[in-house]
C-alpha positions in Angstrom: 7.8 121.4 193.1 11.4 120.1 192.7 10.8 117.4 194.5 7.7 116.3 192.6 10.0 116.6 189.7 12.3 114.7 190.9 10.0 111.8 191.8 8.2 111.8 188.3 12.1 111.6 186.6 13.3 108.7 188.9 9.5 106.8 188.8 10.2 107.1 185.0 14.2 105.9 185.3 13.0 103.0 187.1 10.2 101.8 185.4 12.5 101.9 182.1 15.2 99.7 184.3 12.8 97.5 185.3 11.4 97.3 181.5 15.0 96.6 179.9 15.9 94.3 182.4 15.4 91.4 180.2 12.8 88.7 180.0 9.9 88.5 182.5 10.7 85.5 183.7 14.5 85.9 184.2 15.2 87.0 187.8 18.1 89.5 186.9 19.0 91.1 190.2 21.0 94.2 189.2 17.7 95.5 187.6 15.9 94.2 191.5 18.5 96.1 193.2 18.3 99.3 191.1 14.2 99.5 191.4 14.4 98.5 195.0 16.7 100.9 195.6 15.4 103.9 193.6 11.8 103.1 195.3 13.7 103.5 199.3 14.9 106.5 198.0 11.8 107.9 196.7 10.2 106.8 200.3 12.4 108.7 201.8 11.7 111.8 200.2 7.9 111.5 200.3 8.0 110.7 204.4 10.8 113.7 204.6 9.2 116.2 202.3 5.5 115.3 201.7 5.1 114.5 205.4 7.1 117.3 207.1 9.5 114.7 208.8 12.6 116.4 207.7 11.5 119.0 210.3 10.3 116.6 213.2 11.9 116.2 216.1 15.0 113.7 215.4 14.1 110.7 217.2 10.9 110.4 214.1 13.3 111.2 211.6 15.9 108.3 212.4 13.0 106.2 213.1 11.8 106.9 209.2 15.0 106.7 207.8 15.3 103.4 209.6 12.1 102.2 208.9 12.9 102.8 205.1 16.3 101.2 205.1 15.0 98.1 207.3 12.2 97.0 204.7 14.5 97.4 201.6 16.7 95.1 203.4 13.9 93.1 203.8 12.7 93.1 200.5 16.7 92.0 199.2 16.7 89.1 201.9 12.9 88.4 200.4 14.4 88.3 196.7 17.7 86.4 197.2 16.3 84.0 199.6 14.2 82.8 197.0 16.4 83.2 193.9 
């Protein structure tokens, strides 16, 4: 339940980032990085707490964690490659 909590709070914290981040058509990229950011760390909790990875063995675990921290890097090369 606390981590259900903690994944309503932070969906709600980004989606008010995102919202104040200025005009839709200005590319403002502290508010990309924030929501990028907050939504690799909600990933992570989901695959670690809502999939049971956190007590796999840890070659799935690094893979996870890698996998998540690969595609937000992707995503940022993605978004200031064509800013």
């Amino acid at each position: 339940v606390t981590v259900w909590a903690v994944l309503t709070l932070v969906t709600v914290v980004s989606w008010l980032t995102a919202r104040d981040g200025g005009a839709s058509h200005v590319l403002n990229a502290t508010v990309t990085v924030t929501v990028l950011l907050i939504a690799a760390v909600k990933s992570q909790l989901v695959i670690w707490y809502f999939m049971e990875v956190r007590h796999a063995p840890g070659w799935l675990r690094v893979t996870t964690g890698a996998w998540v921290a690969g595609l937000f890097a992707l995503l940022l090369g993605f978004y200031f490659a064509g800013s």
